[in-house]
C-alpha positions, 0 to 999 in steps of 0.5 A: 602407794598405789594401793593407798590411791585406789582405795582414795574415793572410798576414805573420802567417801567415809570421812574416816581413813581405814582401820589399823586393827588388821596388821595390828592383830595379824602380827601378834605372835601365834599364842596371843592370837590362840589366847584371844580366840579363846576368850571370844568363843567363850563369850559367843558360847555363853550367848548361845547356851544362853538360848538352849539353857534358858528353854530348859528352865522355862516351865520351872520359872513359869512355876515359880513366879506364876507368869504363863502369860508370859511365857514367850516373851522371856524369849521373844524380849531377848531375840528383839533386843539383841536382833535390832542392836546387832548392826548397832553394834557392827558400826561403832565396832568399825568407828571406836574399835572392837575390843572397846564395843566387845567388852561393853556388850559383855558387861551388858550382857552379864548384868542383864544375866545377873538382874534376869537370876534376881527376877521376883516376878516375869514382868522383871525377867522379861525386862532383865531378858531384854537388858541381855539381849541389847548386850549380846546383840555386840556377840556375834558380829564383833567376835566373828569381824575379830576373827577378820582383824587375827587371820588373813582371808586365807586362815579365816575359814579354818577359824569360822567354821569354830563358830559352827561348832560353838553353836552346836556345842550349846545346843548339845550341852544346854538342855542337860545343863539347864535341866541340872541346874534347874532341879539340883540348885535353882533357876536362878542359877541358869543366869548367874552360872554366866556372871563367872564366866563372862568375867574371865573372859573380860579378864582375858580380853581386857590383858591380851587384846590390844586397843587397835581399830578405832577409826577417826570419826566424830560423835557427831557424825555418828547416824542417829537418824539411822539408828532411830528409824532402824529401831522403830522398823524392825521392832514392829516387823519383828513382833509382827513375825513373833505373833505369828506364832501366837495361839489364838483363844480358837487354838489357831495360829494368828492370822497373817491379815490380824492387825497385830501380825501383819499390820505390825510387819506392813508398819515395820517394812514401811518404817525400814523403806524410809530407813534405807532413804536415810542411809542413803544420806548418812555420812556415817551409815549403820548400814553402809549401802555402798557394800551391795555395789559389791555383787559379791557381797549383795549375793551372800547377805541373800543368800545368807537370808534364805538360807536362815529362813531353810535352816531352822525348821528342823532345829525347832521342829524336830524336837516337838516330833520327838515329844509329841509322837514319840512321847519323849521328854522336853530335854530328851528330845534336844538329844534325839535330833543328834545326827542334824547338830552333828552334821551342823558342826562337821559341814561347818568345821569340815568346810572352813578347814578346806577353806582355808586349804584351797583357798577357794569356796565356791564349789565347796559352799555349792556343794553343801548347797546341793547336800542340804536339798538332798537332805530336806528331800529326805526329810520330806518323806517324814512319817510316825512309823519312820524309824529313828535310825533312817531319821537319824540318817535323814537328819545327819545329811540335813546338818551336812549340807546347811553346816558349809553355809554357817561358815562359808558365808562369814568368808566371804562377806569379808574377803569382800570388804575393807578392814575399817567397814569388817564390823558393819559387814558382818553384823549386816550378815548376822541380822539378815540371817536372824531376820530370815529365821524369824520369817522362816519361822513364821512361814513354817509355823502357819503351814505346819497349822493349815497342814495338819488341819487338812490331813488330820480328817483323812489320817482319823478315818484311816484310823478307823474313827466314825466320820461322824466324829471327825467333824468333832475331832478337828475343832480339837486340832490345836490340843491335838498336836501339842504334847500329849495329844490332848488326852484329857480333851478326849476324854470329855469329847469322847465320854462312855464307850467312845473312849475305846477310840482314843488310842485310834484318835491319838494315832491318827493325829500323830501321823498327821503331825508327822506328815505336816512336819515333813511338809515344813521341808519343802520350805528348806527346799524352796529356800536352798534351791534360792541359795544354791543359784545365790552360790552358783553367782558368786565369783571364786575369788582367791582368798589372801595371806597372810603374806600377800596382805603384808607385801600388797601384791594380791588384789581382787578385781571388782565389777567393771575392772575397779578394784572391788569393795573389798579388795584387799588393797585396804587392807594391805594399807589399812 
């Protein structure tokens, strides 16, 4: 009963009373807890194959239905779509239960994926694409707060770190399925081949999962207000950082000071600093801003962020190292950067299993921290003559040390919030560390332009190219480091006998985009050195039983001696 009365101030705070999913879901015998984990990593694996298979397929889809204009969109349209839906989700998730939002998302989701395979030209497959993304924006945060609802903070890391491996998992398996279904069916089939799939998965959670989690709240009470500014913030803010990856008609990445880079993302910004006033007001927040009283719980959404913004350069960057200097194929590439995913899934299995064997997580995730700077500092010495075997050592180190922080994080985050506010936490978690790939992203995408237009000069000359012919060269950069080296420019610029220095001018522009990849790793050690002192501030609170959530005796203590945000008395009550 104590407990009931200390977690007072924070129902009435929310109008609503704690949620009954977690002695619900953590009292369903083991085989029902198996059976529904099942169905969910089946559904976050088809978000995320969805992501690689489609890239596969791509350059046959622009083909086909003759849209290159298009092209960046069929992505860009799905990761805004999905992006700003993603705390959406999380809320009503908290307020009408998860299991009900869950199996929207996917019914969503699977007829965005069946209109995207019906596509008869790319300006329906980039409005089909975007039907996906609003549904699989409900994926991941309320399939990784159900793993919050089935297992006590104690279990959970053991079961986190599953997610680590889903993700690598679509990544090794996605470009060889989209390449196959691409070439022996058709392309429209790397979107229907999810509808079967999608729907056993409904099946199952329809069956075995129960109707549990819904919290007393009005529609009414819901945050309209909220929703509307969030959208209206992050959409410019997002395309603002998608048109930083925009090639301009001079072969040049959009500048950051174009009105359509960062006047969208200045106007975005300024739309979501409006939005937190509003937030502040909301009787039901999307964005509760409560939880960041929590230190524990502002220090992980940082720490998830720039983490986000360290980990995705390599994941991108790295296959065009592979198919522009090593002239290995689009889908082959994906396979050469083996060592880095397979870190990724060991760091993140390997952690959330000791996790959930210590019961503790701050020295593990410090750790992996300090792994990861190790690894981006090796990849910082990134040349065209390195050899694949020490690569693959680089990369795998690299995989090891970002791994602990894709499944330490998602514990922590819930061990610090109550179960009735489980869904809102957690998709806060995925958006932030969505939004710091974006920026990531685009940071990396306008150092790696200005570095390889400052070492493409010198990397020629060490080649042995005429300075004479240097100045001429540069203004050919943009077709320089794309895939084949813009041979077919080179041999215009370079008529006669000039076109001896091909091979020169090609190796040259090879070691410069080598040297500027490796540049993008200073970034990675930037970012995880602002994540390793997140993860030094973090306290290493116990994680709870089972069996202490059920007899109410564990607590953790919150800043200035109250119970803390998340202390476990919600949900020893809940």
């Amino acid at each position: 009963m104590a407990a009931i009365e200390e977690r007072g101030p924070d129902v009435a705070q929310n109008g609503t009373e704690p949620s009954a999913a977690a002695p619900s879901l953590m009292s369903l015998p083991p085989r029902a807890k198996l059976t529904i984990l099942g169905a969910i990593l089946l559904t976050m694996f088809l978000a995320s194959l969805d992501q690689t298979v489609v890239g596969t397929a791509l350059p046959r889809i622009v083909t086909d239905l003759n849209g290159a204009s298009l092209y960046a969109w069929v992505v860009s349209a799905y990761l805004l779509s999905s992006t700003v839906t993603v705390p959406i989700y999380g809320k009503f998730s908290d307020v009408f239960g998860r299991k009900r939002m869950l199996m929207i998302g996917v019914c969503i989701f699977l007829a965005g994926s069946w209109l995207s395979g019906a596509s008869q030209n790319m300006t329906e497959l980039v409005a089909f694409r975007a039907v996906q993304g609003l549904g699989a924006g409900a994926l991941f945060p309320i399939v990784m707060a159900m793993i919050g609802d089935l297992y006590s903070p104690r279990e959970r890391g053991r079961f986190q770190g599953l997610f680590g491996g889903v993700f690598v998992l679509s990544f090794l398996v996605g470009p060889f399925i989209g390449g196959w279904i691409t070439d022996n069916i058709s392309w429209h089939w790397v979107f229907y081949v999810n509808v079967p799939f999608g729907i056993a998965a409904l099946t199952v959670l329809a069956i075995v999962l129960p109707s549990a989690g819904r919290r007393k709240a009005s529609l009414r009470d819901l945050d309209y207000v909220g929703i509307v500014f969030f959208t209206a913030g992050v959409v410019p803010f997002m395309l603002g950082l998608t048109n930083k990856g925009n090639v301009t008609s001079s072969g040049q990445l959009a500048s950051w000071t174009d009105l359509n880079v960062g006047g969208l993302i200045a106007l975005g910004l300024v739309i979501l600093a409006a939005f937190l006033f509003v937030e502040s007001k909301a009787k039901e927040p999307i964005l509760p801003l409560d939880l960041f009283k929590s230190r524990d719980y502002s220090v992980s959404m940082a720490a998830v962020f720039v983490f986000g913004v360290a980990m995705f350069a390599a994941v991108i960057f790295m296959p065009r190292f592979y198919q522009t200097v090593r002239g290995i194929s689009a889908t082959a590439s994906g396979y050469y950067i083996w060592p880095l995913l397979v870190g990724l899934m060991g760091g993140s299995i390997g952690t959330g299993l000791m996790i959930s064997r210590l019961g503790r997580y701050k020295w593990l995730m410090t750790a992996g921290a300090v792994v990861m700077l190790v690894g981006g500092f090796l990849m910082t010495h990134l040349t065209a003559g390195v050899s694949d075997w020490v690569l693959w050592s680089w990369m795998l180190v690299l995989g090891l040390g970002i791994g602990p922080a894709m499944a330490g994080y998602t514990v922590v985050v819930q061990n610090s919030v109550p179960t009735n506010r489980l869904g809102v936490a957690t998709s806060t978690l995925t958006f932030l560390r969505q939004i710091g790939a974006s920026v990531g992203l685009a940071a990396a995408g306008t150092i790696f332009s200005s570095s390889f237009a400052g070492r493409l000069p010198t990397n020629l000359a060490e080649q042995g190219v005429p300075q004479s012919l240097i100045a001429q060269l540069v203004k050919l950069a943009g077709a320089l480091q794309n895939v084949g080296n813009g041979r077919a420019l080179l041999e215009q610029a370079l008529p006669g006998p000039l076109q001896a220095l091909i091979p020169k001018v090609i190796a040259g522009a090879d070691n410069a985009l080598a040297l500027s990849i490796g540049d993008l790793f200073w970034i990675t050690l930037v970012a995880g050195a602002l994540g390793l002192v997140c993860t030094l501030i973090l306290r290493d609170l116990p994680l709870r039983s089972a069996a202490e959530l059920r007899s109410g005796a564990a607590t953790s203590g919150g800043d200035g001696g109250v119970p803390a945000i998340g202390a476990s008395v919600s949900e020893s009550t809940s």
